[in-house]
One Martini backbone bead per residue (centre of mass of N, CA, C, O) as a GRO file, in nm:
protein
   96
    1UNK     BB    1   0.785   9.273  -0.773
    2UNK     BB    2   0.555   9.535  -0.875
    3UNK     BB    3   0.233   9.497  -1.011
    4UNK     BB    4   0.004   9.635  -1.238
    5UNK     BB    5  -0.274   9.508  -1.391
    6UNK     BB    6  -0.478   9.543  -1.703
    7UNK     BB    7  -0.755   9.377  -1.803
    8UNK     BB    8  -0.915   9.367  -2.149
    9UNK     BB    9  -1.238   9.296  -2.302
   10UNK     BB   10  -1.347   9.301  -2.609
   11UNK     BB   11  -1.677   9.324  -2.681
   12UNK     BB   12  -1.653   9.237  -2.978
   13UNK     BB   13  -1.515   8.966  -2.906
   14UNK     BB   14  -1.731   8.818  -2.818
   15UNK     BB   15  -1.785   8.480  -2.705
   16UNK     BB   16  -1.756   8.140  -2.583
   17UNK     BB   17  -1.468   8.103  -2.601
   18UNK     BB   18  -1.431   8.370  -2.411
   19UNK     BB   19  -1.608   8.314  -2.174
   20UNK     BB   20  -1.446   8.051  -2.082
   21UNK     BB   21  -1.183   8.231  -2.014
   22UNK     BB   22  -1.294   8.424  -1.766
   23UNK     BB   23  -1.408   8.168  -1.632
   24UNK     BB   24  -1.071   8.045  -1.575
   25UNK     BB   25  -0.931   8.271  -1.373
   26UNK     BB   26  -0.990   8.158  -1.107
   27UNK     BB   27  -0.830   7.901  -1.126
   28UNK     BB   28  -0.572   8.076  -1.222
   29UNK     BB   29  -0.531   8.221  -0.960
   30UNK     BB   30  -0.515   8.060  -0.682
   31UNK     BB   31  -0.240   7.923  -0.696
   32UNK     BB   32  -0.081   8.251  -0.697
   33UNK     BB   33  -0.203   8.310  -0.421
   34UNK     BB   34  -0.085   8.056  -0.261
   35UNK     BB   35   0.187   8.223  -0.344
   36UNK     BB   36   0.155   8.520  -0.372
   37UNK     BB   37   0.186   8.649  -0.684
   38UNK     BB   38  -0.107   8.732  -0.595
   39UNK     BB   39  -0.244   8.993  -0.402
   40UNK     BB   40  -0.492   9.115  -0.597
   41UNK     BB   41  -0.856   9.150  -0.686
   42UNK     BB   42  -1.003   9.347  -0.956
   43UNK     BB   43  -1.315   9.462  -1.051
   44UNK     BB   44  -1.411   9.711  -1.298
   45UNK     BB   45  -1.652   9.873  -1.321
   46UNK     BB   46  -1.786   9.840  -1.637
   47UNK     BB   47  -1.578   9.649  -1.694
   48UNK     BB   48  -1.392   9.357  -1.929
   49UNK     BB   49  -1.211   9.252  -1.614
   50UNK     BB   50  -0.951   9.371  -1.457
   51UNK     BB   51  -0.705   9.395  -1.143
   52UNK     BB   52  -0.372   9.267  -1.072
   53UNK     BB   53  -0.164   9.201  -0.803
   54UNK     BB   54   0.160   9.151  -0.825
   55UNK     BB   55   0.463   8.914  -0.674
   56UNK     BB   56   0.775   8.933  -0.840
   57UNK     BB   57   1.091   8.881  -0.925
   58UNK     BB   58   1.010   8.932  -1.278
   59UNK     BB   59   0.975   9.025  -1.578
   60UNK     BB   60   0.990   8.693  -1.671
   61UNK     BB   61   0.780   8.582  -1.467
   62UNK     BB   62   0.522   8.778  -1.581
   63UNK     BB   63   0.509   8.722  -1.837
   64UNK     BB   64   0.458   8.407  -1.788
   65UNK     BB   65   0.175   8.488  -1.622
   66UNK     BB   66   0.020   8.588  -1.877
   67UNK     BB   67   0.065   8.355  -2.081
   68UNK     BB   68  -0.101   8.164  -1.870
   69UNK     BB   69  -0.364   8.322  -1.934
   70UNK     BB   70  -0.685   8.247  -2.050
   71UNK     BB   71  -0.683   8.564  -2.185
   72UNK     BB   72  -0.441   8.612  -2.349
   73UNK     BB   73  -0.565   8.605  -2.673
   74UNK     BB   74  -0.819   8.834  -2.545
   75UNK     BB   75  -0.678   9.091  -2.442
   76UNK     BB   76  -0.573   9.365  -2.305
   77UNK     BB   77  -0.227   9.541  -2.153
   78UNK     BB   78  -0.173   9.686  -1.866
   79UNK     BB   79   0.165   9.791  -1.717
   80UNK     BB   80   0.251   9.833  -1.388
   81UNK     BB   81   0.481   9.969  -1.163
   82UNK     BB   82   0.590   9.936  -0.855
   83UNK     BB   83   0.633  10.104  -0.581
   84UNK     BB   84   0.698  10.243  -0.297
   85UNK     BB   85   0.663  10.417  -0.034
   86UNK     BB   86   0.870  10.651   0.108
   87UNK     BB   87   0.943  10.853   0.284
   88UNK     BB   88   1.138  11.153   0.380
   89UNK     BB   89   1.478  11.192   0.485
   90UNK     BB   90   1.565  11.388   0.695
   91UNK     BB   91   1.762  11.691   0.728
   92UNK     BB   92   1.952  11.814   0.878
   93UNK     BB   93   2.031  12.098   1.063
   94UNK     BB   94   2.199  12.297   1.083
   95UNK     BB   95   2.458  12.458   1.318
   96UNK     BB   96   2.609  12.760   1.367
   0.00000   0.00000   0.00000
């Protein structure tokens, strides 16, 4: 199961403690990564956080790696469930 995360830190929040956990984010994708569970990360401008996508089994697998995520208790999150898009299966045309 696939989902895109956008995660952002309200600017208002902003301390050296929660700067300290966003500086934590790379360390604690890495591992993700390397195992499939994070398929792509990005940043997106203008705001402070980024855009996650997840590939994993459950939804509470996904939950468990979101609150084991170092801005968990400073973040706030919008989470989409991804389908594949997949082309229309043409109907035969009748013929009579």
């Amino acid at each position: 199961m696939k989902f895109l995360v956008i995660w952002r830190i309200e600017i208002a929040l902003l301390s050296r403690e929660i700067m300290k956990s966003v500086m934590g984010m790379p360390a604690y994708a890495e591992p993700l990564e390397k195992q499939g569970k994070v398929i792509a990360r990005y940043h997106i401008p203008g705001s402070h956080g980024g855009a996650w996508i997840y590939d994993v089994e459950s939804n509470e697998e996904l939950d468990m790696l979101l609150a084991r995520s170092p801005v968990f208790n400073f973040a706030h999150y919008k989470v989409y469930p991804l389908a594949d898009m997949v082309p229309p299966v043409a109907k035969p045309v009748d013929q009579e």
